[in-house]
N, C-alpha and C positions, 0 to 999 in steps of 0.2 A: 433106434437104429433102423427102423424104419423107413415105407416108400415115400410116408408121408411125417415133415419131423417135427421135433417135439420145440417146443421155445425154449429151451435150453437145450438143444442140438442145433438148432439156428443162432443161436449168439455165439458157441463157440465157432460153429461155421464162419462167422462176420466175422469174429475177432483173428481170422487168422488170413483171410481175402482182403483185411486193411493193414494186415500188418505181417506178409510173405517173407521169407529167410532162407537164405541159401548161401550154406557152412560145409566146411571143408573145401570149397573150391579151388580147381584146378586151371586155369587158362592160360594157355599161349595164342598170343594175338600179335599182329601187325599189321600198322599200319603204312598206304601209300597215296601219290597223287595220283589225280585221273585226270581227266578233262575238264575243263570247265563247265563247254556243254553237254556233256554228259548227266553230269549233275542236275542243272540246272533245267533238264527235260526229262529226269526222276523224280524231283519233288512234283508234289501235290499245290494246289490253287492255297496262297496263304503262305507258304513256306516261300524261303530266302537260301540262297548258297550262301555258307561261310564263305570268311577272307580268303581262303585254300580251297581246293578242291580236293580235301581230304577222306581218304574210306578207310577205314578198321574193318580187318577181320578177324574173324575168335573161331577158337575151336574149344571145348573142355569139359569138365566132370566136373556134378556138384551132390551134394544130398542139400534136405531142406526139410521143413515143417509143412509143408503142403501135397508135395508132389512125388513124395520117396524120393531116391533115388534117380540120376539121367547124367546125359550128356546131350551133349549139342552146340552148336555153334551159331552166329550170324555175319551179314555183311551189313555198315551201316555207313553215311553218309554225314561230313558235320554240316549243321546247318540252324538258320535262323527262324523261332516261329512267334510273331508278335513283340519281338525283342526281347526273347528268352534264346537261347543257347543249348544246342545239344546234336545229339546223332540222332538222325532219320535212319529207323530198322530199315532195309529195303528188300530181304530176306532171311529168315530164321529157320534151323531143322532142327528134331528132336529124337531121342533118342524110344522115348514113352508115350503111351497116348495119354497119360495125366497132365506131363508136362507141355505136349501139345493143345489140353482142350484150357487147361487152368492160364497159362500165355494167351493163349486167344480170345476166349471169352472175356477176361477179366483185363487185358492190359490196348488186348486189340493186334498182337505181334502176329506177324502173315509165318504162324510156323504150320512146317511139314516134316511128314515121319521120315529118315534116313538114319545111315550109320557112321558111327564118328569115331577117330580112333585117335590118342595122340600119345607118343612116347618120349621117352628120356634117354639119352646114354651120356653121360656126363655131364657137360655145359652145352649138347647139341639135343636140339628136340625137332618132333615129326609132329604133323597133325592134319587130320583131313576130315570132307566130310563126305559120305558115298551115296547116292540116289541112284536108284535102279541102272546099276551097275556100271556108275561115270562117279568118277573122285573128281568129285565139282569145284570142291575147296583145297587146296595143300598147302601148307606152312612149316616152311623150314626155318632153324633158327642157330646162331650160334650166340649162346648167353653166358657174356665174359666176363659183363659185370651187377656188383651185387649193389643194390641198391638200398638193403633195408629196409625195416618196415614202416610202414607208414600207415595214416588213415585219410582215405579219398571220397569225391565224392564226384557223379556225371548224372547226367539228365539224358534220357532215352524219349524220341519221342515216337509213337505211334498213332494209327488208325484205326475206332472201330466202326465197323460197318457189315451187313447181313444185305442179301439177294434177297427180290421181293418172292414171295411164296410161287406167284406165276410164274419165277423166272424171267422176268423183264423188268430192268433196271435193279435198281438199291429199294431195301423196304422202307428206307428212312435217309434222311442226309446224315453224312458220317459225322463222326467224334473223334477229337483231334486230342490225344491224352498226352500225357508227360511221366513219364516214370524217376522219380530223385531216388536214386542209389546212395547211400550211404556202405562204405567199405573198407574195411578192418585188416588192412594188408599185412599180413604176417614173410612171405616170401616174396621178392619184387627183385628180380633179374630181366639186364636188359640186352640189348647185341645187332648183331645185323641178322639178315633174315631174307626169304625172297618168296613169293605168293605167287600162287599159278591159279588161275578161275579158267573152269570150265562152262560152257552151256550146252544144255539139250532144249526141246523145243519147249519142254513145259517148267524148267531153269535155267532160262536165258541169260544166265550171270556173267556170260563172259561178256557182252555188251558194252561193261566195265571194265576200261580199259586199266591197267596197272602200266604206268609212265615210269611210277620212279618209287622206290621201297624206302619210308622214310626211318623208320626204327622196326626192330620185334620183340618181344617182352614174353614175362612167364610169370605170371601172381596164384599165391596160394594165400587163401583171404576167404574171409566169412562175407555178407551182403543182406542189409537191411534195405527195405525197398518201401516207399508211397507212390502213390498215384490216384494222378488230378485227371479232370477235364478241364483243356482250355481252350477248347475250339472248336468250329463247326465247317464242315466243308458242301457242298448242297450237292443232293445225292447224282447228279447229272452229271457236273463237273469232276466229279470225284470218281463215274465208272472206270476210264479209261486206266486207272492207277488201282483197281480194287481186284479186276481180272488179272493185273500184273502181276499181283502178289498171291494171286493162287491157280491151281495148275487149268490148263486149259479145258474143260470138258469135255469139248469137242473132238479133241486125237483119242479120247481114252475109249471110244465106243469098240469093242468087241461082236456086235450083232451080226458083222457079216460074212467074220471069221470064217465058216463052211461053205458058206455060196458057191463059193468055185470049186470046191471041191467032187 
């Protein structure tokens, strides 16, 4: 349990980085159309818009075998990479910094810390998600009907990629991954619903337009998860999308706070 670990502290390490779980989960999510160009000048060099110009949003609570306890939400995009099929993350928040640093390093998801909240009163649900002090995310829903359970399955795809040490450009051309969910739906209610995005300067998510709320939904469901490399994007082509997905630096400078003073 040491700073430096043992080979049998390292296997059970590996054995649980290749094979993440995240039980008891809570989500209400909805999805809607956008634009087409909107889409279409979010994705990354390599990727394809779907046949729709369709975005999911989530809000919810999980525990897991990895990361304790969280909540957190994302907004993703559907889309085409090499003729596989899935959601393009194009923003994720978290509720923990394990489940912030364990998403990032290991899957490559662009998450940051915020607070998230989502409730119940009958068949009607709330959910949001809060960054320095703007409910960025909102989801309301009215869920009439019951769907039953089921066992599902989606593909998530991300980006990883690190800043070079000097701080100019990428230290390497990115990695284009795939996350296959497998998922154990125990509660599955669906309904209408309507989604507000906010942006601030360093979560420009309203950007994304919301045209038209196509469904909203509420699953309580367990989530086994792998994850591939399938691609590579070259670190040039890939800054302009890499700064997007994490906050600006440059607003955050505090140095000259007392000057005027």
């Amino acid at each position: 349990m040491g700073l430096v670990k043992s080979d049998g502290e390292i296997a059970r390490i590996q054995a649980i980085l290749s094979n993440p779980r995240f039980v008891n989960g809570e989500l209400l999510f909805a999805s809607f159309l956008t634009e087409s160009a909107t889409v279409a000048r979010l994705l990354p060099p390599g990727f394809e818009p779907a046949d729709r110009p369709v975005v999911t949003v989530g809000v919810g609570r999980w525990e897991s075998n990895c990361v304790g306890d969280y909540e957190g939400g994302s907004i993703s995009v559907a889309a085409r990479y090499g003729g596989t099929e899935g959601d393009y993350v194009i923003a994720m928040y978290m509720s923990t910094d394990a489940a912030i640093i364990f998403g990032r390093e290991l899957f490559g998801e662009p998450k940051k810390q915020a607070g998230v909240g989502i409730y119940r009163q009958g068949p009607k649900m709330c959910g949001w998600i809060e960054r320095r002090g703007i409910r960025l995310i909102e989801i309301k829903a009215d869920l009439t009907a019951d769907l039953g359970p089921a066992q599902t399955s989606e593909k998530t795809f991300n980006i990883k990629a690190l800043p070079a040490s000097n701080g100019d450009g990428l230290q390497s051309d990115a990695v284009v991954t795939v996350a296959d969910w497998d998922n154990d739906v125990r509660v599955n209610r669906t309904g209408r619903g309507s989604v507000v995005l906010r942006g601030t300067v360093l979560d420009p998510i309203d950007e994304i337009e919301v045209r038209e709320v196509l469904r909203a939904g509420y699953l309580e469901y367990d989530l086994d998860c792998h994850v591939r490399n399938i691609g590579s994007i070259p670190a040039a082509e890939y800054l302009p999308y890499y700064y997007g997905r994490t906050d600006d630096w440059s607003l955050l400078s505090t140095e000259d706070t007392l000057k005027s003073f």
